[in-house]
C-alpha positions as CSV (number, residue, x, y, z in Angstrom):
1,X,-3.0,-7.2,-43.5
2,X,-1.3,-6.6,-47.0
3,X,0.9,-3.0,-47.9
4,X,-2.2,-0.4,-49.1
5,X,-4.8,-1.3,-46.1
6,X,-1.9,-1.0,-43.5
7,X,-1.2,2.2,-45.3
8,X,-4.7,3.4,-45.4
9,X,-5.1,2.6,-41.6
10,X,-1.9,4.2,-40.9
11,X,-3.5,7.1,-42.4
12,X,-6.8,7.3,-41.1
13,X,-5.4,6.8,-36.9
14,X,-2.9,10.1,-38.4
15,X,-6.2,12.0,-39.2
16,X,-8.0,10.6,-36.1
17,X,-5.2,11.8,-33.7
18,X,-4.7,15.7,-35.6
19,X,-8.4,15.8,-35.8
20,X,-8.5,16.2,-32.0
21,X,-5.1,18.1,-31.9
22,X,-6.3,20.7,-34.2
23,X,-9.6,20.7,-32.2
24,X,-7.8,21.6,-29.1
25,X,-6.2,24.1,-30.6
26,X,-9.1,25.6,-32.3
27,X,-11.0,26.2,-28.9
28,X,-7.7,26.0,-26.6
29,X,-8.4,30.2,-26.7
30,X,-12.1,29.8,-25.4
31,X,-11.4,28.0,-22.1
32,X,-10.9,28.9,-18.9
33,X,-8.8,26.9,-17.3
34,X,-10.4,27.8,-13.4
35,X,-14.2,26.9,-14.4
36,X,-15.5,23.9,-12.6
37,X,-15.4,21.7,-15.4
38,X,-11.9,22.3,-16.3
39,X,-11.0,22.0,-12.6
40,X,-13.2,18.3,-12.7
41,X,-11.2,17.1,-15.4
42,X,-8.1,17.6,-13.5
43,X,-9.2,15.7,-10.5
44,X,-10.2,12.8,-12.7
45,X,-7.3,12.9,-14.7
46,X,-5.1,12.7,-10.9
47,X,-7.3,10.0,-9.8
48,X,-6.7,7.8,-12.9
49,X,-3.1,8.0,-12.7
50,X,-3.4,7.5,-9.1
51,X,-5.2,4.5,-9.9
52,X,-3.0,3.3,-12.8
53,X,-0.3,3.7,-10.3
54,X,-1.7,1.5,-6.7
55,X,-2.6,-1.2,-9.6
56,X,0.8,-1.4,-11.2
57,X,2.7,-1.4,-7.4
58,X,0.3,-4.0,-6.2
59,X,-1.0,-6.3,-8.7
60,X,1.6,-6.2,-11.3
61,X,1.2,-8.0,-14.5
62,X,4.3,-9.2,-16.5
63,X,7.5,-9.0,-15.8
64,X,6.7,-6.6,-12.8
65,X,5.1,-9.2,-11.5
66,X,8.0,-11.5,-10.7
67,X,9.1,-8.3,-8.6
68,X,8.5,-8.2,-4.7
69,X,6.4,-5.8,-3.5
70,X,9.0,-4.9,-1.0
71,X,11.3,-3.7,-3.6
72,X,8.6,-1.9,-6.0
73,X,7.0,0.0,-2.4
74,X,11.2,0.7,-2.4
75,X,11.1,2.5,-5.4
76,X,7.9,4.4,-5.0
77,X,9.4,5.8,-1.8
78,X,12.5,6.6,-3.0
79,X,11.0,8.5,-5.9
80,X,8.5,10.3,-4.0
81,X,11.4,11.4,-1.2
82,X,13.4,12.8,-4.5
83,X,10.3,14.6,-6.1
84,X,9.5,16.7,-2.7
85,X,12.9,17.1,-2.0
86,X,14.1,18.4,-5.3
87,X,11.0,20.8,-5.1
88,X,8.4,18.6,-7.4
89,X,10.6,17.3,-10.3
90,X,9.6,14.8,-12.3
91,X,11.8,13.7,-13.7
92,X,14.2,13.3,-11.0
93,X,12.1,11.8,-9.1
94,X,10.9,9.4,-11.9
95,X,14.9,8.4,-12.6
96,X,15.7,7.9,-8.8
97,X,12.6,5.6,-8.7
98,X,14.1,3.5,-11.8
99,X,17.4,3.6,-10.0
100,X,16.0,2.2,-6.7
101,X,14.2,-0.5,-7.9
102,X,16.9,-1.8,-10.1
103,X,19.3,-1.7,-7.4
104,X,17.0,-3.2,-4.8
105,X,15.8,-5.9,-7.7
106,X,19.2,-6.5,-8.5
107,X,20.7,-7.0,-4.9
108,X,18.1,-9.4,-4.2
109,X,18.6,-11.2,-7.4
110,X,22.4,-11.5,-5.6
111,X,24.0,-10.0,-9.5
């Protein structure tokens, strides 16, 4: 793809993406966030991550995949034990989970 049609696409996924934004916004006041509907979309939204997550600790694909499941089931309950005990942070938890399983990788590695 030469200069002016990567441009133009660049362009046109822009508009695509602020298209929806500014939709969101537009109707963001007409809502309500404790109807049904609103309250479905949350639940499916949970169980895809859910989901994304189970597939990426058990059937990894990459370099995740050279892992053992022993050290990535590690770092999921290391994380988890940080979230709840640091009263649901994220990102705590998220960094203790990265810390974990580098550490356990990395000691079984033997470096």
């Amino acid at each position: 793809m030469d200069g002016p049609a990567l441009w133009i696409l660049i362009v046109l996924c822009g508009l695509a993406t602020y298209l929806w934004r500014g939709l969101g916004v537009m109707f963001s006041g007409r809502l309500r966030t404790d109807s049904p509907w609103f309250e479905w979309v949350g639940c499916v939204a949970y169980a895809m991550l859910a989901g994304l997550t189970v597939r990426i600790v058990l059937m990894p694909t990459g370099l995740l995949a050279q892992t053992t499941l022993e050290d990535r089931l590690i770092a999921c309950a290391a994380a988890l034990i940080a979230y709840y005990g640091t009263r649901r942070n994220l990102f705590v938890g998220s960094m203790v989970g990265v810390v974990a399983f580098s550490l356990a990788a990395m000691l079984r590695s033997g470096g």
